[in-house]
TITOR-83787 format. One record per residue: residue number from 1; residue in three letters; x, y, z of N, C-alpha, C in turn. Coordinates in Angstrom, 3 decimals. Atoms other than C-alpha are relative to their C-alpha. Layout:
+-----+---------+----------+----------+----------+----------+----------+----------+----------+----------+----------+
! num ! residuo !     n.xx !     n.yy !     n.zz !    ca.xx !    ca.yy !    ca.zz !     c.xx !     c.yy !     c.zz !
+-----+---------+----------+----------+----------+----------+----------+----------+----------+----------+----------+
! NUM !     ALA !        X !        Y !        Z !        X !        Y !        Z !        X !        Y !        Z !
...
+-----+---------+----------+----------+----------+----------+----------+----------+----------+----------+----------+
This chain:
+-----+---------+----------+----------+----------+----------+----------+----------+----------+----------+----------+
! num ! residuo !     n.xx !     n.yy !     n.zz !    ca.xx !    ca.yy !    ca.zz !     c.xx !     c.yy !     c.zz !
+-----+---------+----------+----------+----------+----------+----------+----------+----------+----------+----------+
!   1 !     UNK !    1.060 !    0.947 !    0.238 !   88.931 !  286.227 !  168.985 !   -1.005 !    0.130 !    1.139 !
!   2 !     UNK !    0.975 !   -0.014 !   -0.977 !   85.634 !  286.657 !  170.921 !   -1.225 !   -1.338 !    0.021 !
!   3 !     UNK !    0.177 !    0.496 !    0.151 !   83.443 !  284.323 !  172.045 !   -1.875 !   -0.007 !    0.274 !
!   4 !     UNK !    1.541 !    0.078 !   -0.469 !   79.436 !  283.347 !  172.062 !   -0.563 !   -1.236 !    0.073 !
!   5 !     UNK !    0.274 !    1.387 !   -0.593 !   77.556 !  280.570 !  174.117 !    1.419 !   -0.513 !   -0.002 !
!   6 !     UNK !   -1.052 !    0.748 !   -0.084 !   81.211 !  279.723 !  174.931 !    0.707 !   -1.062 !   -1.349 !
!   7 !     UNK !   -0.657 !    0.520 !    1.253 !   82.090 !  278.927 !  171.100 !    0.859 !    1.512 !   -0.730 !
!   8 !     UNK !   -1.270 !   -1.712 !    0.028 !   85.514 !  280.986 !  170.068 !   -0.733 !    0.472 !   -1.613 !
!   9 !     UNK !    0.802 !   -0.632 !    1.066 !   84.265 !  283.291 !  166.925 !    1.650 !   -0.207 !   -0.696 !
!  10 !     UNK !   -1.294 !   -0.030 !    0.778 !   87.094 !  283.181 !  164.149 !   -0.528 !    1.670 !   -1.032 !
!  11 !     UNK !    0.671 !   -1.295 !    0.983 !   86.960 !  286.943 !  161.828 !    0.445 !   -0.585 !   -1.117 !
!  12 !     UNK !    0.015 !    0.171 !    1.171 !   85.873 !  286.319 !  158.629 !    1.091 !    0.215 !   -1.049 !
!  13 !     UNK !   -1.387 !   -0.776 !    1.599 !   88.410 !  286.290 !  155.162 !   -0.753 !    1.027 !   -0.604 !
!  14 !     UNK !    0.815 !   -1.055 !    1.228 !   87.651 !  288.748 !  152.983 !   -0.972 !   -0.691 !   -1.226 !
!  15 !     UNK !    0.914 !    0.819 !    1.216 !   86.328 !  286.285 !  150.610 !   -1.388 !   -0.037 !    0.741 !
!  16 !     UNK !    1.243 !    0.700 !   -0.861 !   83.554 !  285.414 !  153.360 !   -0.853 !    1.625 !    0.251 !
!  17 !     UNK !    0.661 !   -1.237 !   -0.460 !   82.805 !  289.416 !  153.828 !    0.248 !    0.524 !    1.519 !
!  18 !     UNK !   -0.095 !   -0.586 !   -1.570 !   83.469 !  292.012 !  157.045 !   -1.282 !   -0.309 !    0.479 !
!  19 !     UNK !    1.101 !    0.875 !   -0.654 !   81.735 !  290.710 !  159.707 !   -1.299 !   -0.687 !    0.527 !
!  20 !     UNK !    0.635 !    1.149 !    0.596 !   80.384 !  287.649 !  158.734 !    1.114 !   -1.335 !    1.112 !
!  21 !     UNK !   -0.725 !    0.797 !   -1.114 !   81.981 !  285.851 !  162.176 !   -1.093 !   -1.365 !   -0.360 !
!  22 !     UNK !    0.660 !    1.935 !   -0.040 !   81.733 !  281.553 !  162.021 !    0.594 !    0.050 !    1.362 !
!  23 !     UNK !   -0.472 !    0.675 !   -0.891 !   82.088 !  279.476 !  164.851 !    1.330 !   -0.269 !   -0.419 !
!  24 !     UNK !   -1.160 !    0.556 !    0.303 !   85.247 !  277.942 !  165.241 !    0.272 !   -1.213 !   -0.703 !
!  25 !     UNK !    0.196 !    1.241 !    0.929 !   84.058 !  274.845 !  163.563 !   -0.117 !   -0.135 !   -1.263 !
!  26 !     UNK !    0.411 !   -0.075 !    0.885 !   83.274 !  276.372 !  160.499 !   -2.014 !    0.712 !    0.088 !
!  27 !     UNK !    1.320 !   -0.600 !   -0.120 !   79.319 !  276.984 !  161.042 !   -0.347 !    1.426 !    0.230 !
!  28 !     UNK !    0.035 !   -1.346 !   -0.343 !   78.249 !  280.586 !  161.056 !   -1.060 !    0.249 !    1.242 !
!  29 !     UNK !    0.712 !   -0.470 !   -1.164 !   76.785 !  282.545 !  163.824 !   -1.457 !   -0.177 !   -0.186 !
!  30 !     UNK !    1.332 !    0.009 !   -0.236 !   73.385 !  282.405 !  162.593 !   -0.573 !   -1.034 !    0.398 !
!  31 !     UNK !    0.300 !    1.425 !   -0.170 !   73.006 !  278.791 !  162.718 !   -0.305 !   -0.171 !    1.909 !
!  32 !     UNK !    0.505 !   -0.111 !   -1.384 !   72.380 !  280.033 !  166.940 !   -1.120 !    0.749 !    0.086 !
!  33 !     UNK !    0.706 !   -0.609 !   -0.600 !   70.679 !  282.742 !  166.747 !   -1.207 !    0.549 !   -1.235 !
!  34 !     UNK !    0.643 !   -0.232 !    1.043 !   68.063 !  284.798 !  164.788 !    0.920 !    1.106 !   -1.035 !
!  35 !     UNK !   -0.769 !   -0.780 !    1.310 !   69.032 !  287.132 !  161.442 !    0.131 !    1.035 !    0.987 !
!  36 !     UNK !   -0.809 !   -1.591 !   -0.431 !   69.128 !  290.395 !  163.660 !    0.623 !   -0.102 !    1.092 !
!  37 !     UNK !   -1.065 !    0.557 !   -0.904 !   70.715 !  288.706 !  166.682 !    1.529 !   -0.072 !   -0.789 !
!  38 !     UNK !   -1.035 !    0.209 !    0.507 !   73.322 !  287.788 !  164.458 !    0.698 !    0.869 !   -0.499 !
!  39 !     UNK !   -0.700 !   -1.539 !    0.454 !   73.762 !  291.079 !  162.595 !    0.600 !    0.632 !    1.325 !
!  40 !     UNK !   -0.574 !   -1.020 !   -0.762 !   74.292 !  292.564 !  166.146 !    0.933 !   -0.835 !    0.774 !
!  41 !     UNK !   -0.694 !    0.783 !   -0.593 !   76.311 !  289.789 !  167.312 !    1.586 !    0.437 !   -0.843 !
!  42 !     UNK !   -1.633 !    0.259 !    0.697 !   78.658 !  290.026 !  164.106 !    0.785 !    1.733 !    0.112 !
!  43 !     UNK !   -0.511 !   -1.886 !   -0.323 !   78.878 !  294.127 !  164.958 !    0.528 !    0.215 !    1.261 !
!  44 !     UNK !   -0.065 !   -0.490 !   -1.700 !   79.541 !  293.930 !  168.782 !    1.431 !   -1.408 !   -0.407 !
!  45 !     UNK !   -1.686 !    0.677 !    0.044 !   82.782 !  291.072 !  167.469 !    0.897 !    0.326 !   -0.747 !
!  46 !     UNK !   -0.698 !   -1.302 !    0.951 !   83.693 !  293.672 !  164.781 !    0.963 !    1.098 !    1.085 !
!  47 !     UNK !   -0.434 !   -0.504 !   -1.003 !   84.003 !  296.102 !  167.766 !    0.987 !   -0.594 !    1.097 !
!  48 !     UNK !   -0.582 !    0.659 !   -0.814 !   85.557 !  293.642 !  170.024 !    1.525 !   -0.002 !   -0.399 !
!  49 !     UNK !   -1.155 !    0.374 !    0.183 !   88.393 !  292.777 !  167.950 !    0.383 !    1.187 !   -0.625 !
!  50 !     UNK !   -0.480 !   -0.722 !   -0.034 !   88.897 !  295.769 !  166.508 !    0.718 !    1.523 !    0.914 !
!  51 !     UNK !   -0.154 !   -0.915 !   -0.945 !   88.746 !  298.110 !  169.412 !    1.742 !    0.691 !    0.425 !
!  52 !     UNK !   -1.621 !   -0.435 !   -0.511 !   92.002 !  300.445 !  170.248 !    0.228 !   -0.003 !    1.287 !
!  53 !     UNK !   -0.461 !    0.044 !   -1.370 !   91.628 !  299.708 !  173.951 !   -0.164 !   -1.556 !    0.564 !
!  54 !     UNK !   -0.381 !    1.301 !   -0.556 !   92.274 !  296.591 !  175.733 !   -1.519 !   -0.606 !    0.533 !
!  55 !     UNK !    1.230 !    0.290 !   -0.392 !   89.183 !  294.705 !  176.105 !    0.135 !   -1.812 !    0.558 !
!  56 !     UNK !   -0.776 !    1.263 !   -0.794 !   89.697 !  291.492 !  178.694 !   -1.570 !   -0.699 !    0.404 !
!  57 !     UNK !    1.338 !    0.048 !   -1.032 !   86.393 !  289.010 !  180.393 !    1.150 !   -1.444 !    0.005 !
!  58 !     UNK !   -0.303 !    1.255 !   -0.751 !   87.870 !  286.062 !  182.815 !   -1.307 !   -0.162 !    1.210 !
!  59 !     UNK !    0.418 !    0.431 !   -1.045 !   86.237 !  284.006 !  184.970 !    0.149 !    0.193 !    1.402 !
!  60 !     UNK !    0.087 !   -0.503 !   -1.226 !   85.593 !  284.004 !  188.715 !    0.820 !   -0.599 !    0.502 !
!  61 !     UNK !   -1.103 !    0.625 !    0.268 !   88.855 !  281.769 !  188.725 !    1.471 !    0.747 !   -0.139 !
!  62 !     UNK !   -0.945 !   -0.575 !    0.822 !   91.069 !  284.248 !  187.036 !    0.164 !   -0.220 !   -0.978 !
!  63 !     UNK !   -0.678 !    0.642 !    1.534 !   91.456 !  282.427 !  183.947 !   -0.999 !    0.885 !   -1.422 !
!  64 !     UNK !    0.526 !   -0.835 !    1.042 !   90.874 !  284.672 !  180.640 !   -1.088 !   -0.887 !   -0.863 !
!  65 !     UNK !    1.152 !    0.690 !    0.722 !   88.071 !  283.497 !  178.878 !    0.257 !    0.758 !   -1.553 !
!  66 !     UNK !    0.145 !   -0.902 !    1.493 !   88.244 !  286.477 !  175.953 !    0.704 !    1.098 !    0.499 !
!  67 !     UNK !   -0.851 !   -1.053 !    0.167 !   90.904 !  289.003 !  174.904 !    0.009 !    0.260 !   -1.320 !
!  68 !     UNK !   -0.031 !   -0.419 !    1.826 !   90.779 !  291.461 !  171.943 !    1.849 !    0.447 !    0.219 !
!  69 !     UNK !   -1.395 !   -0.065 !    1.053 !   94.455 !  292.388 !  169.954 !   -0.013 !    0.979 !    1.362 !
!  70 !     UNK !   -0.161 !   -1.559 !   -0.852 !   94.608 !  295.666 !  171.957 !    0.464 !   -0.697 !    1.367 !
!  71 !     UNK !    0.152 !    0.950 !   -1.594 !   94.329 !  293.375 !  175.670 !    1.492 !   -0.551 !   -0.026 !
!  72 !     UNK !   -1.408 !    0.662 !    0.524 !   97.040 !  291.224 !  174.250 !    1.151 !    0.485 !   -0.307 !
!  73 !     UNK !   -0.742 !   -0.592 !    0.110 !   98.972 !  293.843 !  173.376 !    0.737 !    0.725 !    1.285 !
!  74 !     UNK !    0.226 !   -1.052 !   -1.286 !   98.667 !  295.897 !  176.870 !    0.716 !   -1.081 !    0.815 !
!  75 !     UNK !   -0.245 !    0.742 !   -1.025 !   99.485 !  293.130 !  178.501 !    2.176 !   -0.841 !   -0.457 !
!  76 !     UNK !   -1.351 !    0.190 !    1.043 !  102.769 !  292.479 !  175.948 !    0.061 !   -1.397 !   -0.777 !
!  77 !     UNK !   -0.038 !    1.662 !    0.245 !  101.521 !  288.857 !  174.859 !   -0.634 !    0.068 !   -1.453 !
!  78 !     UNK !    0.185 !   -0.272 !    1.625 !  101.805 !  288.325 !  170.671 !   -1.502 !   -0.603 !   -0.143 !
!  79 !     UNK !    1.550 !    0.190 !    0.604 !   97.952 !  287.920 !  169.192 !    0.031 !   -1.168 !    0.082 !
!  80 !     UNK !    0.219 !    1.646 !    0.121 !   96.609 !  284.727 !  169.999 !    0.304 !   -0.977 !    1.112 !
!  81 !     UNK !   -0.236 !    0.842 !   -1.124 !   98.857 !  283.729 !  172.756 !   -0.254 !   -0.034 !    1.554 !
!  82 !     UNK !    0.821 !    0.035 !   -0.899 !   96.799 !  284.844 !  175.450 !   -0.783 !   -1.187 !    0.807 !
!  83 !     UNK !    1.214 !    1.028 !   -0.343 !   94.114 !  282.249 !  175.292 !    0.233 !   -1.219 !    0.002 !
+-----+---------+----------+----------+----------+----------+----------+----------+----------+----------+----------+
């Protein structure tokens, strides 16, 4: 799950179309930004979560902010329970 303006992205069902990322509230990404912001927003969280290499961003804290499947994996922690 990746995130923008600090709201977690959920990946779309198939019913909703490949990515076609909502907020976590339900609301979709565009509802922030403009139509081609959003197209390259929902392509760069396509990449994110699909990626085959571990892709990690924490704070100046330590604390993980965003981990794709791959990260989670590398690190041995089941999808999800990272964050």
């Amino acid at each position: 799950m990746c995130q923008i303006a600090g709201e977690h992205l959920q990946e779309p069902t198939p019913a909703e179309g490949a990515g076609n990322y909502v907020l976590e509230g339900g609301a979709p990404v565009s509802d922030l930004v403009t139509a081609g912001q959003a197209d390259t927003l929902n392509r760069l969280g396509t990449i994110f979560d699909k990626a085959s290499v571990g892709i990690g961003r924490w704070d100046a804290q330590g604390r993980i902010l965003a981990a794709n499947p791959a990260f989670e994996r590398m690190l041995g922690y089941a999808e999800g329970e990272l964050l």
